[in-house]
C-alpha positions in Angstrom: 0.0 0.0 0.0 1.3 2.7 -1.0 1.6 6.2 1.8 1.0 9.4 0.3 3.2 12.3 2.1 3.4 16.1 1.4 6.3 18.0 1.9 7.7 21.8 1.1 8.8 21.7 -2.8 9.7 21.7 -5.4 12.1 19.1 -5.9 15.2 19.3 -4.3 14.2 20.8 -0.9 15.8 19.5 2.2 12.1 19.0 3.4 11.7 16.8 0.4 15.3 14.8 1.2 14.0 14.3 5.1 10.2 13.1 3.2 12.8 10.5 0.8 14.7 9.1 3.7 11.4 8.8 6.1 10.0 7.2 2.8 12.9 4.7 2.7 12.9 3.8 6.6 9.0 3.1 6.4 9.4 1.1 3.6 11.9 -1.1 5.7 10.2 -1.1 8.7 6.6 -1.6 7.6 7.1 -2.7 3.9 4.5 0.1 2.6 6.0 2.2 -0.6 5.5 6.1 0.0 4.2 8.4 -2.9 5.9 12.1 -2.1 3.6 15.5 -2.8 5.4 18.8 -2.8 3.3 21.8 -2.0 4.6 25.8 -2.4 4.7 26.4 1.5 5.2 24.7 4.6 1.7 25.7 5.7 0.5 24.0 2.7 1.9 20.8 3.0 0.8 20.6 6.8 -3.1 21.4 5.7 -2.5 18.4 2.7 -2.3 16.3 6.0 -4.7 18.0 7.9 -7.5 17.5 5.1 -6.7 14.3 4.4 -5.3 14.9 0.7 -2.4 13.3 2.0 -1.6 11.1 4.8 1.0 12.1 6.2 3.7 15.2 6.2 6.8 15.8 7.0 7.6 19.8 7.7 10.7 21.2 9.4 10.1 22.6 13.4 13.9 23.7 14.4 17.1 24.7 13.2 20.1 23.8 15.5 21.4 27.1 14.1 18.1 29.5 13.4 15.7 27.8 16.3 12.2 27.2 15.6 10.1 27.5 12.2 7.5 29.3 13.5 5.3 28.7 10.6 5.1 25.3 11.6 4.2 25.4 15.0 1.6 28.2 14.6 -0.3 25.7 12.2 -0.1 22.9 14.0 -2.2 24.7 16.8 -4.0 26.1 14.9 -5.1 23.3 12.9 -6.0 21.3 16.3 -5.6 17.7 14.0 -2.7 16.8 13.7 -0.1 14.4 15.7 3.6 14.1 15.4 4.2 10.3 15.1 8.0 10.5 14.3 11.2 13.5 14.5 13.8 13.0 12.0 17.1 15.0 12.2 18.8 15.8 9.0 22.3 17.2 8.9 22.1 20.3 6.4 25.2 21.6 4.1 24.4 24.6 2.4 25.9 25.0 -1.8 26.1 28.2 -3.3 24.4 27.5 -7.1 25.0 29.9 -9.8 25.8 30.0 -13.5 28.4 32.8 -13.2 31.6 32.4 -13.6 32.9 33.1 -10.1 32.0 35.3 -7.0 32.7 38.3 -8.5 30.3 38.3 -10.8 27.2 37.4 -8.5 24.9 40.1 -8.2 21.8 39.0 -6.3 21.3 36.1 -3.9 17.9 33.9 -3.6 17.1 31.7 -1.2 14.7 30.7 1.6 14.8 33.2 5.0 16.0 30.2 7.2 18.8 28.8 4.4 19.8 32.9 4.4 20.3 33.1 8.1 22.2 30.1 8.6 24.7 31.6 5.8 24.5 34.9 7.0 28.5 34.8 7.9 29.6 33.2 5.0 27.5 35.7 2.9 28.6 38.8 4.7 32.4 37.7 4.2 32.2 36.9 0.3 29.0 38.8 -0.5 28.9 41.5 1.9 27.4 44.1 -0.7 25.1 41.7 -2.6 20.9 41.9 -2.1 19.6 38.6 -0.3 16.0 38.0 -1.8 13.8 35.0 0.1 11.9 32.8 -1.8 9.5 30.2 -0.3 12.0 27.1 -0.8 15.3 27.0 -1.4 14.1 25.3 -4.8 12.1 27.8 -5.9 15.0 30.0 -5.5 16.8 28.1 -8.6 14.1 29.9 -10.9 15.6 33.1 -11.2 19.1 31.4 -12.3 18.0 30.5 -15.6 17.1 34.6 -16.8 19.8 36.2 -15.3 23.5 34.5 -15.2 24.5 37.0 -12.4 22.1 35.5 -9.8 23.1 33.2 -7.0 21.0 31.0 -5.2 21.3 28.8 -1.8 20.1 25.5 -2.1 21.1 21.5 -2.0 23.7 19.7 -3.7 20.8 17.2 -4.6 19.4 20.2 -6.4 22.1 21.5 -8.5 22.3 17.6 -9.5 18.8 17.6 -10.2 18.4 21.0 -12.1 21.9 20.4 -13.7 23.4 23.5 -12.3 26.9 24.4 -11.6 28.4 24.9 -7.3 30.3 27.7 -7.0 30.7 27.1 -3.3 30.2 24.2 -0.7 29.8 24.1 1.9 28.7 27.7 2.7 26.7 27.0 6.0 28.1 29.0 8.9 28.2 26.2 11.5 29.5 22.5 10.3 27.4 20.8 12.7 24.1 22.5 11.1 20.8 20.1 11.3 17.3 20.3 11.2 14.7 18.4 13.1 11.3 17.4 11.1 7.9 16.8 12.4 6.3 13.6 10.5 2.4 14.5 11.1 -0.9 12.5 10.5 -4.3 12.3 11.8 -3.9 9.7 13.8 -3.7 9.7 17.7 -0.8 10.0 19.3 1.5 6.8 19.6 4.3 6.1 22.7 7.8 7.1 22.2 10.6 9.0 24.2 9.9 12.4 23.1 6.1 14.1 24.1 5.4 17.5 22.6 2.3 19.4 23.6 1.4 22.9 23.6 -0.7 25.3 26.0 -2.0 28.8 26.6 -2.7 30.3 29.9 -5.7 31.7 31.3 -4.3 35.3 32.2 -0.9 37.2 32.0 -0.1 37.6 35.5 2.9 37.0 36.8 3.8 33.1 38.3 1.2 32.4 35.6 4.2 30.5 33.6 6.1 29.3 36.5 3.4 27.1 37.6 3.2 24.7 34.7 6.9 24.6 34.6 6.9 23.8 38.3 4.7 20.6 37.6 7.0 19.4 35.3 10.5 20.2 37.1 8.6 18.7 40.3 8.4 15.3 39.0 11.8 15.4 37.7 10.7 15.7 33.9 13.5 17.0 31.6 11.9 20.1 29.0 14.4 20.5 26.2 12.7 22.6 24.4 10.4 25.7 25.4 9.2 27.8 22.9 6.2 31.0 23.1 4.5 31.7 20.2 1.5 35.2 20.4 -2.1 33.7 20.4 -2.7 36.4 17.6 -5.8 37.1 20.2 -4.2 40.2 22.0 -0.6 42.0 21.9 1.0 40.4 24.9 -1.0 36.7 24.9 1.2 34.0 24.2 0.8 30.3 23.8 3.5 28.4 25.0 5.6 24.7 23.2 6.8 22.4 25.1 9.0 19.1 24.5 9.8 16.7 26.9 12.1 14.0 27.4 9.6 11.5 28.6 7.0 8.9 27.2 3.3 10.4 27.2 2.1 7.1 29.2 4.6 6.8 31.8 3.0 7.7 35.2 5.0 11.2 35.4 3.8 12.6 32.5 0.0 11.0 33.2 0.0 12.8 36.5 1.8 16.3 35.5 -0.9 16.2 32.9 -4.0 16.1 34.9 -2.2 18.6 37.4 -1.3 21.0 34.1 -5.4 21.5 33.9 -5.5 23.2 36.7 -3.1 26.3 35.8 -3.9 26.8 32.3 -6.5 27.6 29.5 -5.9 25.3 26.3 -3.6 22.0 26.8 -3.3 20.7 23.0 -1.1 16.9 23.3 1.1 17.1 19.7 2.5 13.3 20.0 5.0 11.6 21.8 7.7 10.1 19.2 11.2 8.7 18.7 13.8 10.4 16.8 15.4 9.3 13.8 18.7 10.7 12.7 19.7 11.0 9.4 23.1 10.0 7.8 
């Protein structure tokens, strides 16, 4: 049977090389073939899911370099459907495509906001006085090279292998160690794993009116590694608040810190509890 999963395209998007190697570890694991849908934004891809044009997708949360994709999070709660079922971590390494004939003679660079900021040193020492222009992928980006031969544009090596274009520099990502964790969504409930992601708002902004929650977790010894606030887009100072825990959603900790966690706060949304998958 064959799983149908949306991504952030076109081709050649890291999105779509974290969908390709999820694709390839379900099709060991479960023997089910996958059939990959790009879609022209992030948000996009996560609504395929969320109506069920797709069953799955897999959309990027956090940079190790950047920090969250805010995009993602503020449609997973606002959606209210989805559940992560799996996080993948792909190791990113950043080429600079181009058709010129060297640095000199770049005169524009395109690329996705996040793939920008985690080049921004790199950019600023060869390219200082060069106009950085975001696209919505770091694929799309490749457009622009084939009108104007003075354009540069960040994107894969995968890419320029697909699109046939020439590297004029790799790899151009300020930090070697730069990765990217994915969220693989779907409808269904929430399974078990050692992660467990969930989100809440609070019922006023008065002060202790964070501490609480964290108290119920730190209490019980549960680990956060990750807290993230996000505005409710209700009022100018309302914010919703991301959480991930190192801890199984069923264990007996998180059960209790749960049913305590109603108690001190307005909206408690559970976004899965997973295992991670890293990605050579």
């Amino acid at each position: 049977m064959d799983i149908s999963i949306a991504h952030l395209g076109p081709a050649g998007t890291y999105a779509e090389s974290a969908a390709l190697a999820y694709s390839t570890w379900l099709e060991k694991t479960t023997g089910n073939s996958s059939i990959l849908h790009s879609y022209a934004s992030i948000a996009q891809a996560i609504r395929a899911a969320a109506q069920g044009e797709t069953q799955m997708a897999v959309v990027p949360v956090e940079n190790s370099i950047e920090g969250s994709v805010t995009v993602t999070l503020d449609t997973l709660w606002q959606l209210d459907k989805l559940h992560i079922q799996q996080a993948l971590i792909l190791p990113i390494a950043h080429a600079l495509l181009s058709t010129a004939p060297d640095l000199g003679a770049i005169e524009v660079v395109y690329s996705h906001p996040q793939a920008l900021a985690q080049c921004q040193a790199w950019l600023e020492q060869y390219l200082p006085a060069v106009p950085l222009v975001p696209t919505n992928s770091t694929t799309e980006a490749l457009q622009y090279l084939k009108t104007n031969p003075q354009a540069g544009a960040i994107s894969s090596q995968r890419a320029a292998q697909l699109y046939e274009l020439p590297i004029l520099a790799y790899p151009i990502n300020d930090h070697p160690d730069n990765c990217t964790r994915f969220w693989v969504l779907s409808l269904e409930p929430p399974q078990s794993g050692s992660q467990t992601s969930l989100a809440f708002s609070l019922p006023a902004n008065t002060p202790g009116a964070l501490l609480k929650p964290l108290q119920i977790f730190a209490q019980r010894q549960i680990n956060m590694s990750r807290i993230e606030s996000r505005p409710t887009k209700r009022s100018l100072g309302d914010y919703l608040f991301f959480i991930d825990l190192e801890a199984n959603l069923e264990s007996v900790m998180v059960q209790s810190a749960l049913a305590e966690l109603q108690g001190c706060t307005e909206t408690i949304k559970i976004l899965g509890s997973y295992d991670i998958l890293s990605i050579e």
